[in-house]
N, C-alpha and C positions, 0 to 999 in steps of 0.2 A: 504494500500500500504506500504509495506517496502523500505524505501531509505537505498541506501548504499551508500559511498563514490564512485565517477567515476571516480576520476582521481590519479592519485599521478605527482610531480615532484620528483622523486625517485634519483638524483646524476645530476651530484657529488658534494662533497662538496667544497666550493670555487671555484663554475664555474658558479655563475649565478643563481642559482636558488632563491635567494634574490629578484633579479630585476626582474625576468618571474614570481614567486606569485605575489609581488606587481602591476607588466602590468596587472595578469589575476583577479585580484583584481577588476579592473575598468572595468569590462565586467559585462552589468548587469545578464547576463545569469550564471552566477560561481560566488560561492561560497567559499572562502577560510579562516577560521578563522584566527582572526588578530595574533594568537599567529603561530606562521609560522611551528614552526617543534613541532608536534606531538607525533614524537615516541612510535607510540601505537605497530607496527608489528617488534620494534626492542629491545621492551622490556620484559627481561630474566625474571624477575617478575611475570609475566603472566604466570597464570595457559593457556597452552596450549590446552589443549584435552577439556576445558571446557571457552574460552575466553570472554571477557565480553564485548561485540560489544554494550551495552550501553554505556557503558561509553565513547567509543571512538565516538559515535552516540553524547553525549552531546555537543561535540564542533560544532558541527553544528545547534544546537536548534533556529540560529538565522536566518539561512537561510529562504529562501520563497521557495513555493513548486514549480516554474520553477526553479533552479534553481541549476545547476551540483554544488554536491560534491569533494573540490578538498582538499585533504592533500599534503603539500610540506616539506618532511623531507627526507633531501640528503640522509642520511647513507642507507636509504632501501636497494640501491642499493649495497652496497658495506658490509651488514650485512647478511651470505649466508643465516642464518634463515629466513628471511624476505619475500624473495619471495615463498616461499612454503607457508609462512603464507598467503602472500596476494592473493594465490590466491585461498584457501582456502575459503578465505573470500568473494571475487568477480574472477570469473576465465574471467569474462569481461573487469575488470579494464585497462584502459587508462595510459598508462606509459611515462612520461616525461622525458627524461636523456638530461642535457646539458653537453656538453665535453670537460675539458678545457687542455692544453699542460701541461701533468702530470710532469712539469720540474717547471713549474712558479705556478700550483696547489702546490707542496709540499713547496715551498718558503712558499707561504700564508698561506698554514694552521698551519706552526710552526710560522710564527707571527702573526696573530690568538692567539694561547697558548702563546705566550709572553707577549702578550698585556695583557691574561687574566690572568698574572701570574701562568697559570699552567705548563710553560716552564722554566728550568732554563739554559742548554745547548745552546751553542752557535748552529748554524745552521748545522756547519760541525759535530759538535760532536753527535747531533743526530741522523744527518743520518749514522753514521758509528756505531753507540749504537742500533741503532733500533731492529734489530734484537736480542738482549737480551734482550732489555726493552721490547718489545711486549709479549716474553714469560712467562710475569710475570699475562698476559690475559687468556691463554692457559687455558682452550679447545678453550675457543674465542677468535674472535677476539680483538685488544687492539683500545678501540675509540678515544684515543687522539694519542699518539704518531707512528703513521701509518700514516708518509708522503710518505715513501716511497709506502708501500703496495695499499694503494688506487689508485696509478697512477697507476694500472694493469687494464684496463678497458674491454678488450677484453674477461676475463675470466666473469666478472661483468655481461656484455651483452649477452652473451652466457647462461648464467645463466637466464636472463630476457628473452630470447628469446626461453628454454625451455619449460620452464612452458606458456606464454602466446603468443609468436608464432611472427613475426618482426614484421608484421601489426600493432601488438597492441602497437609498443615502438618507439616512434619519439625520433630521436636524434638530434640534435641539436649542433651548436659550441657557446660556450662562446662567442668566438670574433666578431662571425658573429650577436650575443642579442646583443653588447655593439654597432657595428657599422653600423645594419639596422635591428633596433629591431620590424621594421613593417613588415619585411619578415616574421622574428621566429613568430612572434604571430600569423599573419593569417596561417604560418602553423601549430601553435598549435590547432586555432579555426578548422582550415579544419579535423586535425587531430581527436577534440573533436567532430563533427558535428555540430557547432551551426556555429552563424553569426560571420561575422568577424570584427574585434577590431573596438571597436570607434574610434572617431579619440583622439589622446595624446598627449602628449608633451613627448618627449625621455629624459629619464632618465640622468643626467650628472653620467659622470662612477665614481664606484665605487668603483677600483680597484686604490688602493692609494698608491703616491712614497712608496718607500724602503729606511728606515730608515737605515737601515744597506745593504750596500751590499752582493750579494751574490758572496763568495769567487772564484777566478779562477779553485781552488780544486774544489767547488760544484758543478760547470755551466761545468765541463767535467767528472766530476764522473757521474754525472745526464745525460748528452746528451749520455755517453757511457753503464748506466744501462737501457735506457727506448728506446736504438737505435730499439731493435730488435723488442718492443711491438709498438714503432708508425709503423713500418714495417706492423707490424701485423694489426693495426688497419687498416690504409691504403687500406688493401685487403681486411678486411670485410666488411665495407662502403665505399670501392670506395672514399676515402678522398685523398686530397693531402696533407700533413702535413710536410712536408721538414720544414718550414716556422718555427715549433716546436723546433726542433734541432740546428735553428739559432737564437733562441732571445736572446739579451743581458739582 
């Protein structure tokens, strides 16, 4: 029998996908290596036309043989190689996207890169720099400094949903994991086919004060560049997201 990976949580980054590996962790039926993001279908390294699906096969060597295959590395989504690869590799694969308000997503991922030292820009200045810093990635995408670009989600899903079809891509709200994480997961299990969640104890959130405010400039530059994609998202999942556009 050949096992392949079943599931991915593919995006976005800084929406949750942390706390949905480690819920789908405690499910004895899944499988997710403790080292959380993989980056096997997003890395440019890899001889493509001949890929080496062992080695991505050994992070799982610890699994039991009930037991789904799940990789949870955000960028899939939002890396446009990736899903061509992945479905390459499984054209079955089970896709995970949690969704977060691409206004407070970009907040955290440039502190994120603060904390990790690989930011030195204040928050305003890289979102008005971006656009030149990123061209420094060109043909590719740039994986750190893309606060802005990865809040385009609609283009992301579209993408997931060509290659593997909506059935196959539960989407999910960030807000809605942090505040009745026993909905998300029985819809991930329903999603995945198996049994639904043991019982848990819910996660205390993760999503920590702001050390630095975000400026009056950022919080209307942001509500007025992302107006017209939560528009857009709104129509293709049927979401209400007004709620978006007014966080402090």
């Amino acid at each position: 029998m050949t096992f392949k990976v079943n599931f991915l949580i593919c995006g976005t980054q800084k929406g949750g996908t942390t706390a949905l590996a480690d819920y789908l962790r405690l499910h004895p039926q899944i499988h997710i290596p403790a080292r959380k993001e993989l980056h096997f279908f997003d890395n440019e390294n890899i001889c493509w036309q001949n890929p080496p699906y062992w080695h991505y096969h050994r992070s799982y060597q610890n699994a039991e043989h009930h037991q789904l295959w799940g990789d949870a590395t955000p960028i899939y989504m939002y890396w446009k190689p990736a899903v061509e690869r992945i479905w390459r590799y499984n054209s079955s694969m089970r896709l995970i996207a949690t969704l977060r308000n691409p206004i407070s997503r970009a907040y955290s991922h440039w502190a994120m890169e603060i904390s990790r030292g690989k930011e030195l820009l204040s928050f305003d200045e890289a979102l008005k720099k971006e656009e030149h810093r990123c061209r420094s990635a060109l043909p590719q995408q740039h994986r750190r400094f893309s606060y802005l670009d990865r809040g385009f989600y609609s283009e992301q899903l579209r993408r997931l949903w060509q290659f593997f079809g909506r059935d196959a891509v539960l989407i999910l709200r960030q807000e809605e994991l942090l505040k009745n994480p026993s909905y998300c997961l029985n819809e991930t299990c329903i999603h995945l086919g198996i049994k639904e969640m043991p019982s848990f104890t819910p996660f205390l959130s993760r999503v920590g004060p702001r050390k630095i405010p975000m400026s009056h400039w950022a919080k209307a530059f942001l509500r007025n560049y992302y107006q017209a994609e939560i528009s857009q998202l709104e129509i293709m999942l049927n979401w209400d997201c007004k709620a978006w556009l007014e966080e402090d």
